[in-house]
C-alpha positions in Angstrom: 0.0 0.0 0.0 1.6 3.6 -0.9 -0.1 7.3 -0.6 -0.4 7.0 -4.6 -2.4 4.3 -4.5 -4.5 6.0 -1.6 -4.9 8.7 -3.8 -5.8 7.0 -6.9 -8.3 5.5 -5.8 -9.2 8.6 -3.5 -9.8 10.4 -7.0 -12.3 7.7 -8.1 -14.7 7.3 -5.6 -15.1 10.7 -5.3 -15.2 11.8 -9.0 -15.1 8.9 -11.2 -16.7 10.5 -13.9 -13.8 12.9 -14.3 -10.9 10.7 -13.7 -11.6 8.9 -16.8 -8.1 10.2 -18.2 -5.3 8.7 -18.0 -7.3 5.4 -17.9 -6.1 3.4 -14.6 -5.5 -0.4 -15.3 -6.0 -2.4 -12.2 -2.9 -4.1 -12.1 -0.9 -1.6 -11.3 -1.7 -1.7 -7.7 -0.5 -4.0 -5.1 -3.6 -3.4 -2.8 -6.1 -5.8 -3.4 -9.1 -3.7 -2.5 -7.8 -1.0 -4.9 -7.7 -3.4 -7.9 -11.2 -4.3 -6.9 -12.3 -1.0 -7.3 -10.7 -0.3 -10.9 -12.4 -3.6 -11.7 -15.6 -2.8 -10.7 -16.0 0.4 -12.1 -14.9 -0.5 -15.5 -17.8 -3.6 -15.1 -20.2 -1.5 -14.0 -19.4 0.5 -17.2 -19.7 -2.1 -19.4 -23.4 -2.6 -18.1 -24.7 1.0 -18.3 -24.4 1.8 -15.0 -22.7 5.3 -13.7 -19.8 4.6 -10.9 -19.9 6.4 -7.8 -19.5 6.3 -4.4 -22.6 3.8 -3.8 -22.4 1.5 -6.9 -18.6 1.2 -6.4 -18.6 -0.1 -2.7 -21.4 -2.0 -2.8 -21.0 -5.8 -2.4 -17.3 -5.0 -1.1 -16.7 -6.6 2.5 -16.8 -4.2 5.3 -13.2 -4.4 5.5 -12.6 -3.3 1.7 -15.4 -0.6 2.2 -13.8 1.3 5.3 -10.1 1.3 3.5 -11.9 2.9 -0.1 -13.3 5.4 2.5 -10.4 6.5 3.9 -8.9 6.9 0.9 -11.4 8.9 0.0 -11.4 11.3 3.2 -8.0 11.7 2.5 -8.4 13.1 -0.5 -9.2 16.8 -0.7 -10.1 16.8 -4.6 -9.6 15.6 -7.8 -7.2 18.1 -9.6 -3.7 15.9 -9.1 -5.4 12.7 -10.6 -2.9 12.6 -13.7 0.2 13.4 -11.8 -1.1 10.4 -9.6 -1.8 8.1 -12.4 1.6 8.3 -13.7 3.1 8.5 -10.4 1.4 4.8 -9.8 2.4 3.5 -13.5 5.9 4.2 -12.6 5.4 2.8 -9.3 4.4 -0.8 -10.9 6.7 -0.5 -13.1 9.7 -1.2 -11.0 8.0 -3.3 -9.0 7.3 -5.5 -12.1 11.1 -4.9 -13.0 11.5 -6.4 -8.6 10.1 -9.2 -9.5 10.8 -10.2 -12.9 14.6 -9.9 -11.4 13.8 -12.0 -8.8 11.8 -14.8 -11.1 15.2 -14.9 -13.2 17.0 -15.8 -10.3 14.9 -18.0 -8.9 13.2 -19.9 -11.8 16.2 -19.9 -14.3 18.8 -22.3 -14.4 21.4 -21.8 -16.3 23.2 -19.0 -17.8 21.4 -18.8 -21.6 18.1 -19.4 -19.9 19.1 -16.4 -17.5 19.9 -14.3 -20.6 16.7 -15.2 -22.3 14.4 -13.9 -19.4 16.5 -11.1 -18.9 15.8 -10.4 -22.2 12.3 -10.4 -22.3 12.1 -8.3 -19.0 14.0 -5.7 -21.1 11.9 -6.1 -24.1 8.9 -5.8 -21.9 9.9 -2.5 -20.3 10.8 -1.0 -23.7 7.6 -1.5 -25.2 6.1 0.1 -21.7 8.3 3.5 -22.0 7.7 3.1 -25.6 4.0 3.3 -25.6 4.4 6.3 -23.0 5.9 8.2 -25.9 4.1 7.5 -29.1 0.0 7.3 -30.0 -1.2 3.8 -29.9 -1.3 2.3 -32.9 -1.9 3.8 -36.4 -5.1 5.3 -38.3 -7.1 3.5 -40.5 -6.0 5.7 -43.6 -2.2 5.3 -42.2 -2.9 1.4 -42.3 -5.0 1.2 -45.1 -1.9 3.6 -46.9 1.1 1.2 -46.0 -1.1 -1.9 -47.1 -1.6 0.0 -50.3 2.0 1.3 -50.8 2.9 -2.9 -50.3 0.9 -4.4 -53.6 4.4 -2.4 -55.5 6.7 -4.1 -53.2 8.5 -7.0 -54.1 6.7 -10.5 -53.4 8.7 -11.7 -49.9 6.4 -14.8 -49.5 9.0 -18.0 -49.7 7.5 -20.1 -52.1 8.6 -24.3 -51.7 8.6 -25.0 -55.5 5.7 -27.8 -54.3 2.8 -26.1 -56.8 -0.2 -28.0 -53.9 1.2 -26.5 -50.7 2.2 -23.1 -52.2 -1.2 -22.8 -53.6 -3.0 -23.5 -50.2 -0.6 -21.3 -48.0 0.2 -18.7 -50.8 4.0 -19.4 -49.5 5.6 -18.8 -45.8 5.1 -15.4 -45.2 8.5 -13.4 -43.1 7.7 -13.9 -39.3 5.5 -17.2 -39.8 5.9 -20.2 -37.9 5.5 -23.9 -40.1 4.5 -27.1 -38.2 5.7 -29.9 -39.8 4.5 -33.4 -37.6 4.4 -36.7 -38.1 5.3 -40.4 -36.3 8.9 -41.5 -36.3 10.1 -43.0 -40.0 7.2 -40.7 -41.9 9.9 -38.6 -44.0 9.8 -35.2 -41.6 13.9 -34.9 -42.4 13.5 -35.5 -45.9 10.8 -33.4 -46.6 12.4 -30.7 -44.8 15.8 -31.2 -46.7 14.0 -30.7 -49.8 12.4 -27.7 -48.8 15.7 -26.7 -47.6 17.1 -27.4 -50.9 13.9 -25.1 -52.5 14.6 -22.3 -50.6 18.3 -21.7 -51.2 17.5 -22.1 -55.3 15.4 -19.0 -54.7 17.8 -17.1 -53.3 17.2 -17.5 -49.6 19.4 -17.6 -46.9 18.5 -21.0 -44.8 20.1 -22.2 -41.2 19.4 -25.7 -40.4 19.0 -27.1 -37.1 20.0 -31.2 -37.1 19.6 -31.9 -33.6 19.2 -35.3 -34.8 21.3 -36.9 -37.0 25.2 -35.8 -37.8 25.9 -33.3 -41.2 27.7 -36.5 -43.1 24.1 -38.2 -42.3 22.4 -34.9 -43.9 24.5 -34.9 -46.6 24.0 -38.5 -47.7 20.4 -37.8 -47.8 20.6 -34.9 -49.7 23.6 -36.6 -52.2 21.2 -39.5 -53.0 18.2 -36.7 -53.6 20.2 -35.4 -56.0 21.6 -38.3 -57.8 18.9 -41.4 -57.4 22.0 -43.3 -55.7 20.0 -45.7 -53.2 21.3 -43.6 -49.4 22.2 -47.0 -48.3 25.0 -47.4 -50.7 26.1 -44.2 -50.3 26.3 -44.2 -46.2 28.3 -47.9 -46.3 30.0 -45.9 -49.4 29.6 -49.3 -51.6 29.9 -46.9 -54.8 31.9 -46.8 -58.0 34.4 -44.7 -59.0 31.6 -43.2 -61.9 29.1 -42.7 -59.1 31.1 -41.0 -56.7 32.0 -38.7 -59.8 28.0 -38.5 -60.0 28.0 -37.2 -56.5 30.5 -34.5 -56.7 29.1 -33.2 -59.5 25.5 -32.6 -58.0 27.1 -30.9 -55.2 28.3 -28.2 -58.0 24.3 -28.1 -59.3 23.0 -27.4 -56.2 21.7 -23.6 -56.9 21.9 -21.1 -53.4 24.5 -24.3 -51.9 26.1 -21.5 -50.3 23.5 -19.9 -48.7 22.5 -22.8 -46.3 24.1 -23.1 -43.5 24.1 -26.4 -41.7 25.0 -27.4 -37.5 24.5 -29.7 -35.5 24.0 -27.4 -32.4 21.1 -27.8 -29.8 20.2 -24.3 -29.9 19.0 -22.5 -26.7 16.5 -19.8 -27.1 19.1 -17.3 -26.7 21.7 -18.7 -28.8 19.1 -19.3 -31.7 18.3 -15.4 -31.3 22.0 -14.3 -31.7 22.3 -17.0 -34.8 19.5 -15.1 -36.9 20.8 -12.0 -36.2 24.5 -12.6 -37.3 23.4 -14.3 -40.0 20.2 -13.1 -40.8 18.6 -16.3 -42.6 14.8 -15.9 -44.3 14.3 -19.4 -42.9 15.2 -21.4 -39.9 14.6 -25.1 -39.4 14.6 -26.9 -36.2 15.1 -30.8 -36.4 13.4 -31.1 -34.0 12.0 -29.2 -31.6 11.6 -31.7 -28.5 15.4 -31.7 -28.7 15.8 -28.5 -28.4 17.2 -27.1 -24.6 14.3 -25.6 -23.0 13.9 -23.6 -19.6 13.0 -25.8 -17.1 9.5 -25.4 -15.6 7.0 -27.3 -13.4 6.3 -29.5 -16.2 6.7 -30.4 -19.6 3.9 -28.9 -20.5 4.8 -25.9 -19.3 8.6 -25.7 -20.6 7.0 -26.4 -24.3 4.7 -24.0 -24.4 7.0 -20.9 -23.2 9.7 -22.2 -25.6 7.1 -22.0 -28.9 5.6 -18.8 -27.4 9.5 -17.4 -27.7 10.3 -19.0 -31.1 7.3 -17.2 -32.3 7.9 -14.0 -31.0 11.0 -14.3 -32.2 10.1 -15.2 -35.4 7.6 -11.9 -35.4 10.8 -9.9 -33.8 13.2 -11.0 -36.8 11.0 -11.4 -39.4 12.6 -15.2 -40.4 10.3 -18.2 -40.8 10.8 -21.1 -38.6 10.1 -24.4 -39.4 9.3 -26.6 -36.5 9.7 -30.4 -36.8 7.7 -32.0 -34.3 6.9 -35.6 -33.2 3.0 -36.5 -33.0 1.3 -39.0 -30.3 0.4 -42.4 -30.9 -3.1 -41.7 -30.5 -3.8 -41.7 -34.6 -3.0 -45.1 -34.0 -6.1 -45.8 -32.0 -8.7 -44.1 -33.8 -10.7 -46.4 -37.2 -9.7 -42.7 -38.7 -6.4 -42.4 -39.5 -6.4 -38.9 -40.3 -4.6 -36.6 -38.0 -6.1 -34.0 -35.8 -4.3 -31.2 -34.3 -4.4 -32.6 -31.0 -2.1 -35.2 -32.2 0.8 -32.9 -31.9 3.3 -34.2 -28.9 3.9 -32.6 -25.4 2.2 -29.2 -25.9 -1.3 -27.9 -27.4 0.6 -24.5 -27.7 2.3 -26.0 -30.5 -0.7 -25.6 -32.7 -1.7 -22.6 -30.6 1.6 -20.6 -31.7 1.9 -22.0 -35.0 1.0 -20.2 -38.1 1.1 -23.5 -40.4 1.0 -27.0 -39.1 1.1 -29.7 -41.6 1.1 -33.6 -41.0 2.7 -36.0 -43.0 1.7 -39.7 -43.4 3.2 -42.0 -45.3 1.3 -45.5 -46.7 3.9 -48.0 -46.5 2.1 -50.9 -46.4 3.7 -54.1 -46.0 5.4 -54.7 -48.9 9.1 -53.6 -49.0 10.1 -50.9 -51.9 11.9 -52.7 -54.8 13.4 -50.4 -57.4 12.1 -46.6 -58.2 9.0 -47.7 -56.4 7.5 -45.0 -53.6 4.8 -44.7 -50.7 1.9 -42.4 -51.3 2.0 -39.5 -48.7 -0.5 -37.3 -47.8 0.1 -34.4 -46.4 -2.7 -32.8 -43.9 -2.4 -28.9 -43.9 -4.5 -28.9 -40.9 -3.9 -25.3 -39.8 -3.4 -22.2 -41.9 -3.6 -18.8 -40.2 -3.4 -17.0 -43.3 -6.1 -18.9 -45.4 -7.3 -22.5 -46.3 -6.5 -25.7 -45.4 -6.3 -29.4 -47.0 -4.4 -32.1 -48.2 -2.2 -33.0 -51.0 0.0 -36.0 -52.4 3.6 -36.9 -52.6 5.6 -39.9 -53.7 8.0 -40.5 -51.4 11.0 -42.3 -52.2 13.0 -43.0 -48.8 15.8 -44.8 -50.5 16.6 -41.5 -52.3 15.4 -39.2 -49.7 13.3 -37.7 -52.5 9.7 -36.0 -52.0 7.8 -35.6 -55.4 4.4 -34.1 -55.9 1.4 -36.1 -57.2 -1.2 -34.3 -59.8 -3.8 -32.4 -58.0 -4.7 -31.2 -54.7 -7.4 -33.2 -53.3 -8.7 -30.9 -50.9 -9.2 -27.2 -50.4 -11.2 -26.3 -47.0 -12.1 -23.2 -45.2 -12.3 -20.6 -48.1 -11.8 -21.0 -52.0 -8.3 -20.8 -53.5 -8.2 -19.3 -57.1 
């Protein structure tokens, strides 16, 4: 309890009506009985009903009615109320800065996870002093004017080369997030390889995550998408001299080869942040995200969802796509529909929450081995799309070359029409 927030709230009883500027948000007080007062004014508001002195106390205990009352004798008018309102903001302010301080010390365990909530503490005050000395927000005309001004700029969506998906999500747009799930041995790597590969022959920068599997084990895959040399032979290197030839020479057709960057680092929130920034990729992929370091919380739940709530902020922050791979759940297994759901996602429903694009991949294998060029029909599920439709579309996967081809036609297009 301090004499600002005496006199705050002092201000509203007694005048409400004219202490309607600067607006007072209830959490800045550390009084309970003062929050409750904010908070019923502005519900009595939303019903019609004019806050004074009666309708604001009444239904308060008697304790929380003879503390507002003092307050209110205290106070001999209402002239000071804006020097008091900021007086209060600032007052929160550091004790939000107290405390967030303290939760960093107490709830983070090691140093990058330290970093990364100091981080966002800073971040959060910025945007506080920030909005203290700039209008909220723009005009219509201002945003209908910059929208306007864009239709001349140059198309930034990253377009995968695969005509289906481009067509349904109209290409990953800067600052989007891509869910790409599926069960163990389903082709997430290989898919994401070739949309690696896609990207750089636009001209994109790409950094690539394998948390996974070593960069020779990358590069075999990606050797054996480019030359239809079965990845076996070329891991237990049971190749002649000609094919070997065959394989250094993709490596010199490889359009934007350069401009992918590959590691096998575990990357912790804070490390990922000062990756993008040095080297400033349009897309990042993460193989795969449960591998990832995350802060450690309560639960796993709980350390999921605050490391794809950060991956997407910083995604927003930066303006690079990040493509998540993620596991799903075995219960698609259980169900007579074999279609995946959202909820089939593993660990986390904040996966789909934060996620701009998920898409599922499903492979039928059968039981038959693959002989020859032969290849499983995939579907894959575009089961979320932020930015427009949603629906499924078919590959021809080829896991002995690592190699994801479209099939003619798009079979579905749900949730609005797609020219």
């Amino acid at each position: 309890m301090t004499e600002t927030e005496q006199a705050v709230v002092g201000c509203l009883v007694l005048d409400w009506a004219a202490c309607r500027e600067p607006e007072v948000q209830a959490e800045w007080f550390d009084t309970p009985f003062y929050r409750e007062i904010v908070e019923r004014g502005k519900a009595l508001e939303a019903k019609g009903i004019r806050p004074d002195s009666v309708t604001l106390l009444e239904g308060m205990s008697r304790e929380g009615k003879a503390e507002v009352l003092r307050c209110a004798e205290r106070t001999p008018s209402v002239s000071g109320f804006a020097h008091y309102v900021r007086q209060l903001r600032e007052e929160w302010r550091r004790r939000s800065i107290r405390q967030g301080l303290e939760a960093v010390m107490l709830e983070r365990t090691d140093a990058d996870d330290m970093t990364e909530g100091l981080r966002a503490l800073v971040a959060e005050q910025d945007a506080l002093a920030a909005a203290d000395s700039r209008q909220i927000g723009q005009t219509l005309t201002e945003a209908y004017t910059d929208f306007y001004t864009g239709l001349y700029d140059q198309d930034v969506r990253h377009l995968s080369g695969f005509p289906a998906l481009d067509k349904l999500t109209g290409g990953l747009l800067p600052g989007s997030v891509f869910v790409l799930a599926a069960r163990s041995g389903q082709g997430k790597t290989d898919f994401a390889l070739s949309l690696m590969l896609r990207y750089a022959a636009r001209g994109l920068r790409v950094l690539y995550y394998s948390m996974e599997m070593s960069r020779a084990q990358l590069m075999t895959r990606v050797a054996a998408q480019m030359t239809g040399i079965h990845n076996a032979r070329i891991r237990d290197k049971q190749l002649t001299d000609g094919e070997k030839q065959k394989i250094g020479q993709a490596m010199g057709q490889i359009r934007g080869r350069d401009a992918i960057r590959l590691t096998e680092q575990r990357p912790a929130l804070s490390s990922l942040r000062d990756a993008i920034r040095r080297e400033q990729p349009a897309v990042v992929f993460l193989d795969h995200l449960s591998l990832m370091p995350m802060p450690r919380r309560k639960s796993r739940v709980e350390e999921v969802a605050e490391t794809t709530r950060a991956l997407k902020a910083l995604a927003l922050e930066t303006g690079t796509a990040v493509v998540e791979l993620v596991q799903m759940n075995r219960e698609v297994e259980k169900r007579a529909s074999k279609r995946p759901l959202l909820s089939d996602l593993k660990e986390s429903g904040t996966i789909e929450e934060d996620a701009d694009y998920v898409m599922f991949l499903q492979a039928r294998k059968g039981d038959a081995p693959l002989t020859g060029n032969d290849a499983f029909e995939t579907f894959g599920y575009l089961e979320k799309n932020r930015h427009g439709g949603t629906g499924h579309m078919r590959f021809a996967w080829r896991p002995q070359y690592s190699l994801f081809t479209q099939l003619a036609g798009t079979q579905e297009i749900r949730g609005q029409a797609v020219p």
